[in-house]
Each structure stands twice: as structure tokens, then as C-alpha cells.
N, C-alpha and C positions, 0 to 999 in steps of 0.2 A: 201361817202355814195351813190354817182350817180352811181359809179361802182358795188355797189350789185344791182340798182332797171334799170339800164338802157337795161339789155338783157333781163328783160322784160314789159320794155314798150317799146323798139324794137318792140319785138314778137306782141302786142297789137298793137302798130299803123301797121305794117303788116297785121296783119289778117282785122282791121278795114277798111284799103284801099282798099284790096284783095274783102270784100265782099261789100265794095262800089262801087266798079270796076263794080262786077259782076251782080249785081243788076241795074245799070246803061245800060250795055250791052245787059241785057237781054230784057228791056224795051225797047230800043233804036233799037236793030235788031228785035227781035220777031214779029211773026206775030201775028194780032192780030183780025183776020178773027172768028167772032163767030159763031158757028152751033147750027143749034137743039141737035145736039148730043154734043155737050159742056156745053150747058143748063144745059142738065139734073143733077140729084143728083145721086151721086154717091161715092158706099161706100165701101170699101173692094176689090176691083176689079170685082164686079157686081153689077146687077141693084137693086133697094131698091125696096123691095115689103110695101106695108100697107101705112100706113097713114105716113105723114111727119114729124106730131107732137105727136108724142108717148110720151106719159110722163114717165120718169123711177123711178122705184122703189127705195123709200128709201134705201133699203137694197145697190142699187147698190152703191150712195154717201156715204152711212154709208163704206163700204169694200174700195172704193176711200180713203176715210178721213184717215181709220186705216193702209192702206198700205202707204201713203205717212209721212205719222206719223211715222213709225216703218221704214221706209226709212230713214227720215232721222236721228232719232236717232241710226241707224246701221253706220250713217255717222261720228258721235260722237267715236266711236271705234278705226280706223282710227290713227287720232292723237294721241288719247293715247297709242295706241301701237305702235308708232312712239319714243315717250322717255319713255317708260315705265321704262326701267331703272334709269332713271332720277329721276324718282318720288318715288320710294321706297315704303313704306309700304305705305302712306297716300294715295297716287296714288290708291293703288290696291286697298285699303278701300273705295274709292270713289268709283270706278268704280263697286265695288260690288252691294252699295249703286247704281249705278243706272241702272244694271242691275236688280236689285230685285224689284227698281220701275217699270220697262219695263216689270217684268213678273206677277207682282199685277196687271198691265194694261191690260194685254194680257188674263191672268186669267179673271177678270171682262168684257173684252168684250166679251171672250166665252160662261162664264155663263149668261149673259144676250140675248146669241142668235146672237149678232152681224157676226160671222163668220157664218151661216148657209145661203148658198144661195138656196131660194127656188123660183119658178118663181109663 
């Protein structure tokens, strides 16, 4: 059983060092000389115009919430099309089942507005 889990927790203790290394390095050499122009806030690759504290619209957490939602039940799919074979009809009965809940969902936040962004 070490010989199925051990290339990859090879790979994991690798990567783990790799970005302890680098994270070590970077603190360890960097300079760490601060300017006014490091200060500042910045956002997108330009300067942030208005206030600092803009509070945002529900709407925007609302389309947040629904897309990460629907993210990751798109991640659900995935797997099952990995042994779909496998699973025969019961398989595809499910997955009906929970695409049809996905789109009652999808339906219901439409009609309630949730998709509509309006500023």
C-alpha cells in the first residue's frame, strides 16, 4: 500500500519544501526599503480613485455566493464522468437527479432577480 500513496506524498513533501524554501528566501534576501509609493493602495494596475471604504452591493456577494456554488457543483461532474461506465443506469439516474436539482436552483435564482446586475 506505500507503493500506491508514496509518489505522491513524494510530490507533496517536494512542493512543501520547494515553497518553504522560497518563502524563506524571499524574506531572507528582499529588500525591504518602504516608500510612499509602496504605501499607497493599489488596485488593478492603477491608482484607486473614491473612498477606501465603499461598501458593496448585495447583489455583488449574492452572484459571488451563486457562482462559487455552481463552481463547485460543475466539479461533481468530473468524477462521474470518470466511471460513468461503471455505474450503469443508477449512475445516470442520479446524476439526472442532480442536474435537475442544479437547474430548479438556477431557475429560482433567476426568477427572483439574483442574476441581474444592476449598479
Amino acid at each position: 500500500m506505500l507503493s500506491t500513496y508514496l509518489p505522491a506524498l513524494l510530490m507533496f513533501l517536494v512542493a512543501t519544501v520547494f515553497a518553504v524554501a522560497l518563502f524563506t528566501l524571499t524574506s531572507v534576501l528582499g529588500t525591504k526599503k518602504m516608500t510612499p509609493e509602496k504605501a499607497l493602495p493599489y488596485e488593478s494596475g492603477s491608482d484607486t480613485e473614491g473612498a477606501n471604504h465603499v461598501r458593496l452591493s448585495v447583489k455583488f456577494y449574492l452572484t459571488a455566493i451563486l457562482f462559487v456554488v455552481f463552481d463547485i457543483e460543475a466539479v461533481f461532474l468530473y468524477p462521474w464522468a470518470a466511471v460513468f461506465r461503471d455505474l450503469g443506469w443508477f449512475g445516470l439516474i442520479e446524476m439526472f437527479s442532480f442536474i435537475a436539482v442544479l437547474a430548479v436552483t438556477l431557475v429560482y435564482a433567476w426568477k427572483k432577480g439574483a442574476l441581474e446586475w444592476e449598479k
